[in-house]
C-alpha positions in Angstrom: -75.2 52.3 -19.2 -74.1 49.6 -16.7 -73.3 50.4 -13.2 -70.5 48.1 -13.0 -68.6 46.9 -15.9 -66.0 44.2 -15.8 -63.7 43.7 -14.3 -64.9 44.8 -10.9 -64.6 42.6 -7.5 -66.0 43.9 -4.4 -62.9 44.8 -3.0 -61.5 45.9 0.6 -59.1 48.1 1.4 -58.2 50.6 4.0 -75.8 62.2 -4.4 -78.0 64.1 -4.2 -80.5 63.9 -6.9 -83.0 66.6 -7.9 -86.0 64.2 -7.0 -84.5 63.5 -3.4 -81.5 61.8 -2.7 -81.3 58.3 -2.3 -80.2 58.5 1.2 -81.0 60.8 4.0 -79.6 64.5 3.0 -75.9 65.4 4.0 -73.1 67.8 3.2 -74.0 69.0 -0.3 -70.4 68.8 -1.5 -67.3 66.7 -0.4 -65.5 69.8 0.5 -68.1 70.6 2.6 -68.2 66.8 4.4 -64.4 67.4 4.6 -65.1 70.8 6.5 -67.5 69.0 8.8 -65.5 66.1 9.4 -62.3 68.5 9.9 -64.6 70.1 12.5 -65.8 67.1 14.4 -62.5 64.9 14.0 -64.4 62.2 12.0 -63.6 60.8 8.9 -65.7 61.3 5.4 -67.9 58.3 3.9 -68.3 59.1 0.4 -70.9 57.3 -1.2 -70.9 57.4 -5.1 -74.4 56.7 -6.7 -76.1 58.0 -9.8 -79.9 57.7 -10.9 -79.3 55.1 -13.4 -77.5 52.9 -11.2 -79.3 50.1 -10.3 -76.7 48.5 -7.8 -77.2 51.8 -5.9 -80.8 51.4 -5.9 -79.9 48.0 -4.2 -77.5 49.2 -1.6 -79.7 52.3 -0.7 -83.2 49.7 -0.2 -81.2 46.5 1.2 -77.6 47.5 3.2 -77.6 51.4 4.1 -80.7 51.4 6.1 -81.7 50.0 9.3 -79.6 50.5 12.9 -76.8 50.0 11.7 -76.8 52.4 8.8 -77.5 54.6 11.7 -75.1 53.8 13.9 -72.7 54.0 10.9 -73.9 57.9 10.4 -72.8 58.9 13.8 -69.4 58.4 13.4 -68.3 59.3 10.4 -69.9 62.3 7.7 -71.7 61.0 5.4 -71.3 62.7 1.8 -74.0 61.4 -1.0 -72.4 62.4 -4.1 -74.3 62.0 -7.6 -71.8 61.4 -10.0 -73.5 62.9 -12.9 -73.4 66.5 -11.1 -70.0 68.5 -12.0 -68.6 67.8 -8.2 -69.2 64.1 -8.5 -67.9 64.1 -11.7 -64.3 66.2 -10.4 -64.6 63.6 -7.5 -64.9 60.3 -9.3 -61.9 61.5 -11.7 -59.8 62.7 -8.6 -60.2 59.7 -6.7 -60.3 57.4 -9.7 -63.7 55.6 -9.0 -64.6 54.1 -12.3 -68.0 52.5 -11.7 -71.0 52.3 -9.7 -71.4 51.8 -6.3 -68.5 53.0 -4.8 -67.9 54.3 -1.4 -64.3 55.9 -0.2 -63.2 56.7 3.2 -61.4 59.5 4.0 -59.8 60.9 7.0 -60.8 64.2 7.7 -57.4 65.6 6.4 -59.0 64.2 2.5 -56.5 61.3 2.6 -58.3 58.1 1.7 -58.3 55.3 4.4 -59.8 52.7 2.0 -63.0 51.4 -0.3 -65.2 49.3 -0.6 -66.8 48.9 -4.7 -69.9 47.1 -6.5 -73.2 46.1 -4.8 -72.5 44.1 -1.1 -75.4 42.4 0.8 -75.3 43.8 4.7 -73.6 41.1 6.2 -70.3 41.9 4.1 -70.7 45.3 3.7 -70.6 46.6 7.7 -67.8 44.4 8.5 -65.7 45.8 5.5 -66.5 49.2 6.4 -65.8 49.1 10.0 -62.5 47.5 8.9 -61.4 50.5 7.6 -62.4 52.4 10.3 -60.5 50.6 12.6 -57.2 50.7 10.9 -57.2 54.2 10.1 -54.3 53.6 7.4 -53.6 55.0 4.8 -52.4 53.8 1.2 -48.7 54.9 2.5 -48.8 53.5 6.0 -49.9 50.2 4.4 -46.9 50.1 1.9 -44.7 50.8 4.9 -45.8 48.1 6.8 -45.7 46.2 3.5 -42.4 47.0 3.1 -41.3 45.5 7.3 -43.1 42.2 5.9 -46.4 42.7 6.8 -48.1 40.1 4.0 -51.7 41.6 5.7 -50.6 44.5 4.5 -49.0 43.3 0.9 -52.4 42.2 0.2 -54.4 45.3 1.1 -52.2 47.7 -1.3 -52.4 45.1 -4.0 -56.3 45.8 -3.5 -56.0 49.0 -3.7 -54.4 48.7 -7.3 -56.5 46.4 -8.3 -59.8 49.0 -6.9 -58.0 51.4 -9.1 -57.7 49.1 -12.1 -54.0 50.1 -11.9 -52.3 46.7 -12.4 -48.9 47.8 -14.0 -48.6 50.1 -11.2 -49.9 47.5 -8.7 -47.2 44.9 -10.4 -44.2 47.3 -10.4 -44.6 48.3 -6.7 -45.1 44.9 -5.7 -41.6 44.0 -7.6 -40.1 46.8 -5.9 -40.6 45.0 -2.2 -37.7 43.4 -0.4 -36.8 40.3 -1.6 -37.4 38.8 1.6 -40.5 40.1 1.5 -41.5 38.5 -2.0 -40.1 35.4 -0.9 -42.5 34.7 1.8 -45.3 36.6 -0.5 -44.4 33.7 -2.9 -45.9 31.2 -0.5 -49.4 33.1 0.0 -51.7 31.7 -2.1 -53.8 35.1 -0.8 -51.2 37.0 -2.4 -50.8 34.7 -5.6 -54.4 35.7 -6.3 -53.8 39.3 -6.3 -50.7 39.0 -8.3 -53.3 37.5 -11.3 -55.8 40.0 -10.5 -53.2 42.6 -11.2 -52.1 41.0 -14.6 -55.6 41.0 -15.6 -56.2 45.0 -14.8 -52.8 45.6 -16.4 -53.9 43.1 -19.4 -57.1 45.3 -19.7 -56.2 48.6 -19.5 -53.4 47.7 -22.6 -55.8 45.9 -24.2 -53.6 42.8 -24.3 -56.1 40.8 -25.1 -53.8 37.5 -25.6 -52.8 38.9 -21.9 -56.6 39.2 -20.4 -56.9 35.9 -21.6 -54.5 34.1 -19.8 -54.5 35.7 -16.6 -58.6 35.4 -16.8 -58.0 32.1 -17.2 -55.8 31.9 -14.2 -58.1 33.9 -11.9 -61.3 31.8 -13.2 -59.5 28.8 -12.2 -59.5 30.1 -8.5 -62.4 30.6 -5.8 -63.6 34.4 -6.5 -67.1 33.8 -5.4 -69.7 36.7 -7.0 -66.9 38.1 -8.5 -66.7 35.6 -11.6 -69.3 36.7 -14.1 -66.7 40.0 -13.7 -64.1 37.9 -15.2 -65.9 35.5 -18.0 -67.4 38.9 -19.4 -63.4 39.7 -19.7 -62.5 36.4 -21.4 -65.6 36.6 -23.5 -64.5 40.2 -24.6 -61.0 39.3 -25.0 -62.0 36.1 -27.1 -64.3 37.4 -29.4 -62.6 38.0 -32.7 -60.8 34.2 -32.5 -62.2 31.5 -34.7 -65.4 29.8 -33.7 -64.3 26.6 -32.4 -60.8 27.1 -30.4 -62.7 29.9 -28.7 -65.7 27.1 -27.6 -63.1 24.9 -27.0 -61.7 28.2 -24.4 -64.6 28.9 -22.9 -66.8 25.9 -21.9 -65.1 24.7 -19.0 -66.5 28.0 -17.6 -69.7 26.9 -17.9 -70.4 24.8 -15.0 -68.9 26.7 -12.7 -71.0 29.7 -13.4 -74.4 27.5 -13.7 -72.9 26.6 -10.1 -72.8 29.9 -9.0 -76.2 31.0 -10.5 -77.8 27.7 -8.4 -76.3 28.0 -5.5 -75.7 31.6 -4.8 -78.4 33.5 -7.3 -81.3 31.4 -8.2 -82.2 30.8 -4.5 -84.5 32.6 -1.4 -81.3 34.5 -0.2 -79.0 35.1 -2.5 -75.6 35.7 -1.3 -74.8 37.4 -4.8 -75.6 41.0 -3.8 -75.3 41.3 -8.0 -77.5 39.4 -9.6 -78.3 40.7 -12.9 -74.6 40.4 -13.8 -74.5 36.9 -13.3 -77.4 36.1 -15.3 -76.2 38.6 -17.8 -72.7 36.9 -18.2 -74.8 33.2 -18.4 -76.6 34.5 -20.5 -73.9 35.7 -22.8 -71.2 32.4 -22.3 -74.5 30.5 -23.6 -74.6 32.8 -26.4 -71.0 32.6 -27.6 -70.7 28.7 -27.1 -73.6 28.4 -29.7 -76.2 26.9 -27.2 -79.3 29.4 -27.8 -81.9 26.9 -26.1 -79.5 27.6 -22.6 -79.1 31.1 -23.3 -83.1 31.9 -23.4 -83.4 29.9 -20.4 -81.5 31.2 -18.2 -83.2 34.4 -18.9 -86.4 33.2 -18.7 -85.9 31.7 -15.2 -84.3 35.2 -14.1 -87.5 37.0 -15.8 -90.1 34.6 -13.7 -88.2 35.0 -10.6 -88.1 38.8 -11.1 -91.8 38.8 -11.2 -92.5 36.3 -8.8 -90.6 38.8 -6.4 -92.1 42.2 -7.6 -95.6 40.7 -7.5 -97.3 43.3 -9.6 -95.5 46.0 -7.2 -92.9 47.9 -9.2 -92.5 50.1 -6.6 -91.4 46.9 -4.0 -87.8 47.1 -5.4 -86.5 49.0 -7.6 -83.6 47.4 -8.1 -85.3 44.6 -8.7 -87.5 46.1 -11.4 -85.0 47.4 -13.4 -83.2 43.8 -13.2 -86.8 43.2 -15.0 -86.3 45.7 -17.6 -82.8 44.8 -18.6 -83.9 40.6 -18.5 -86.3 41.5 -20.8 -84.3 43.7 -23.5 -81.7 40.8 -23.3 -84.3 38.3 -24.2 -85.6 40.6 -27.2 -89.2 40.2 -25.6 -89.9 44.0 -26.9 -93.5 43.6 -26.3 -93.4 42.5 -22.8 -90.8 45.5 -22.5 -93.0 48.1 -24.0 -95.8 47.0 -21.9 -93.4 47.5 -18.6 -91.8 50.9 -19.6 -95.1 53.0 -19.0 -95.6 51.0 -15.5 -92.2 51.9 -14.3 -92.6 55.5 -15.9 -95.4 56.0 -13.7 -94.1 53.9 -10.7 -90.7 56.4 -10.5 -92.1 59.7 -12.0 -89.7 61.9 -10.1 -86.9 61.2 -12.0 -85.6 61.1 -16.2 -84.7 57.9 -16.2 -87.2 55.4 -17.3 -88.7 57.9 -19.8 -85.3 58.8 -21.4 -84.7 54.7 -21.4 -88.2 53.9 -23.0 -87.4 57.1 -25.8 -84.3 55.4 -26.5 -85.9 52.3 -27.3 -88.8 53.8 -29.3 -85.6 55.7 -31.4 -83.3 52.9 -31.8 -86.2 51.3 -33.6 -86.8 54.4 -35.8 -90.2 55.1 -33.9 -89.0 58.8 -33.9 -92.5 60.8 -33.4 -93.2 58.3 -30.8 -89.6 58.5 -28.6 -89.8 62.7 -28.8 -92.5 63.0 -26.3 -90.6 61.1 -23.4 -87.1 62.8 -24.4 -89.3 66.3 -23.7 -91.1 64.2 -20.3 -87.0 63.2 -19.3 -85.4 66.4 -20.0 -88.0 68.5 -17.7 -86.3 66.3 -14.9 -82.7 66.0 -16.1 -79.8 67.9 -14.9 -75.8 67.6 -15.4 -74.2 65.5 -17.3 -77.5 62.9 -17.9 -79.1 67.0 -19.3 -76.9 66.7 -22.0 -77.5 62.9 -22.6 -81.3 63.4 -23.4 -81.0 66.7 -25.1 -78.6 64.6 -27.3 -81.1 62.0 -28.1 -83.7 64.7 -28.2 -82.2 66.0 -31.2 -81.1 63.5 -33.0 -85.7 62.7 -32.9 -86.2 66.3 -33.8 -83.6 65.8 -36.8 -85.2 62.1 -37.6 -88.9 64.3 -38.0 -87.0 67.4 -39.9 -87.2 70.3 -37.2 -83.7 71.0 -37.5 -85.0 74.5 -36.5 -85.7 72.9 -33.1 -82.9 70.8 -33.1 -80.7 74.0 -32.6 -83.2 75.8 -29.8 -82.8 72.8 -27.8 -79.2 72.9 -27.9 -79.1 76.1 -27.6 -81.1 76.1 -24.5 -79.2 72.7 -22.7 -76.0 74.7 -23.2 -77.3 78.1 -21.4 -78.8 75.9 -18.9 -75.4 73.5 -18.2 -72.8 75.5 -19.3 -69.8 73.2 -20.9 -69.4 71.4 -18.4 -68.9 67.7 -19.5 -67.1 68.5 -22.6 -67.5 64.8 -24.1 -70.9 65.0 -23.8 -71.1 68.9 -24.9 -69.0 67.2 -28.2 -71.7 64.6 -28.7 -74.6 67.1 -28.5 -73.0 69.5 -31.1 -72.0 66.4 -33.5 -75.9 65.3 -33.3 -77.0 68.9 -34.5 -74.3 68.7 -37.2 -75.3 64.5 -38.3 
């Protein structure tokens, strides 16, 4: 599961976990940060973050530490919210968060003052954060000021939209302005660059794909800084059933630009792409669809070597890092190197499911069924919510694969007693694995 799927830009505008949280313990619920912050007339930082989320992993280890994490903590509450637990999960859908990091401000009346999304090195993260402290506005305020002629404030609710992945609705508000307004928005190049952006999230969630296509086109032709492998994983997902050569012929002039990014901004002592794996991922992948294989394996190679050279042979150094290693790895098909790194994680982050429900998974996919259903029993004694169901899933489908359907139904059985149906999706996929 990836922590941040296209399209996602680190965009601006005004959790728990049963091993130990990944940041110093808080208000166990939102509703409970929004009764403290009610109390103490401060607003409510919500911080989204999951155990599988290696952007989190990232954020907790390089940005929200340190004075001014600290600093940060006195004025507002603080609510870590795991979005695989059942108030997460009601959270994420209520406020619409759709991937992994995300942190929402809220005023302490539950109103949200803005959001900051995807993995942010330190020196953009404080700045954007205290930016929404200081304006205090709301989504309504903004489109009021909008509406005046504010084009500061044009720009923020088009980011809001565009947080939301709500582009139609982001497109039809923005038509709705003054014309005045629009006029002098028509000069913005600011503004011009939202307008795409919001095409593109429109494009996407109707699955235009002709539509993703061109406005990706129009946004890659702009500077978005880290936010391009975002948008090339779009155009390669919107191109992929057109003939061979007119879709080479789309997506090489791509290329250089993102071998630009990966050298100047990734591939270097301080990268100022907070996410690297997606970028390698993404060159990795444009390599791959333009028929160069020789690029494709190199790119990964030089991510793989630079992971190591970093982790040393500490996996416990950074573990966002080391699951960068992991998925390099699985990308590259080097199973062996990957089997050989599963156990070291396993027993470098033993208070969680996670590596040994990843390492089952692998075994499985690879019909190595006797040999997965040991970790899938290791992950479940650790697993809880919605990620409880997910290995009691895989769980049976190895107790089914070895013929103890008799097994197969106890463990359902029990997952369900234990969770409840909650998560009804993955409740469906648990009962349909019993039934296969």
């Amino acid at each position: 599961m990836k922590s941040i799927p296209a399209p996602l830009f680190a965009l601006l505008l005004s959790a728990s976990l049963p091993s130990g949280p990944l940041h110093a313990a808080g208000p166990a619920t939102v509703d409970e940060a929004l009764a403290q912050a009610r109390n103490a007339h401060q607003p409510v930082l919500i911080d989204f973050s999951a155990p599988w989320c290696y952007s989190c992993y990232f954020m907790a280890t390089h940005v929200l530490n340190g004075k001014e994490w600290e600093t940060l903590r006195g004025n507002v509450v603080v609510a870590d919210v795991d979005a695989d637990s059942p108030d997460g999960n009601a959270w994420m859908k209520k406020l619409q968060v759709k991937a992994l990091p995300a942190y929402v401000v809220l005023n302490e009346d539950g109103a949200e003052l803005g959001r900051i999304l995807a993995e942010q090195p330190r020196e953009a993260f404080y700045p954007n954060v205290h930016k929404i402290l200081a304006g205090a506005n709301t989504l309504d305020a903004l489109k009021g000021k909008a509406a005046g002629g504010s084009l500061t404030a044009v720009g923020e609710v088009m980011a809001s939209f565009q947080a939301r992945g709500e582009g139609k609705a982001g497109l039809d508000w923005y038509a709705g302005l003054p014309q005045p307004v629009r006029d002098g928005a028509a000069k913005d190049a600011t503004i011009g660059l939202w307008l795409d952006r919001l095409e593109l999230a429109r494009a996407d969630r109707a699955e235009d794909k002709p539509g993703v296509i061109k406005a990706a086109q129009r946004v890659l032709g702009q500077d978005i800084g880290c936010d391009r492998p975002y948008v090339v994983e779009q155009l390669l997902d919107a191109s992929e059933k057109q003939p061979e050569a007119p879709r080479r012929a789309l997506l090489a002039p791509q290329k250089p630009r993102l071998d630009e990014l990966l050298a100047k901004q990734v591939f270097v002592a301080h990268p100022s792409c907070a996410d690297q794996r997606s970028s390698v991922l993404a060159a990795a992948d444009l390599d791959a669809a333009l028929g160069d294989a020789r690029a494709e394996a190199a790119v990964l190679d030089r991510a793989i070597a630079a992971t190591r050279a970093r982790l040393g042979d500490d996996l416990k150094k950074d573990r966002n890092a080391a699951d960068n290693l992991r998925v390099y790895l699985a990308r590259a098909r080097r199973e062996a190197e990957l089997d050989a790194l599963y156990p070291k994680l396993i027993a470098a982050y033993p208070d969680d499911y996670v590596y040994a429900y990843r390492y089952g998974k692998s075994l499985l996919d690879r019909q190595q069924a006797a040999k997965a259903l040991p970790l899938f029993e290791q992950a479940a004694d650790k697993a809880y919510g919605v990620n409880r169901l997910t290995v009691a899933t895989l769980r049976v489908k190895a107790l089914k694969a070895l013929h103890r359907g008799a097994d197969a139904e106890q463990v359902v059985a029990d997952v369900l007693e234990q969770n409840g149906r909650w998560f009804p999706e993955q409740v469906a996929k648990l009962e349909e694995a019993l039934k296969s």
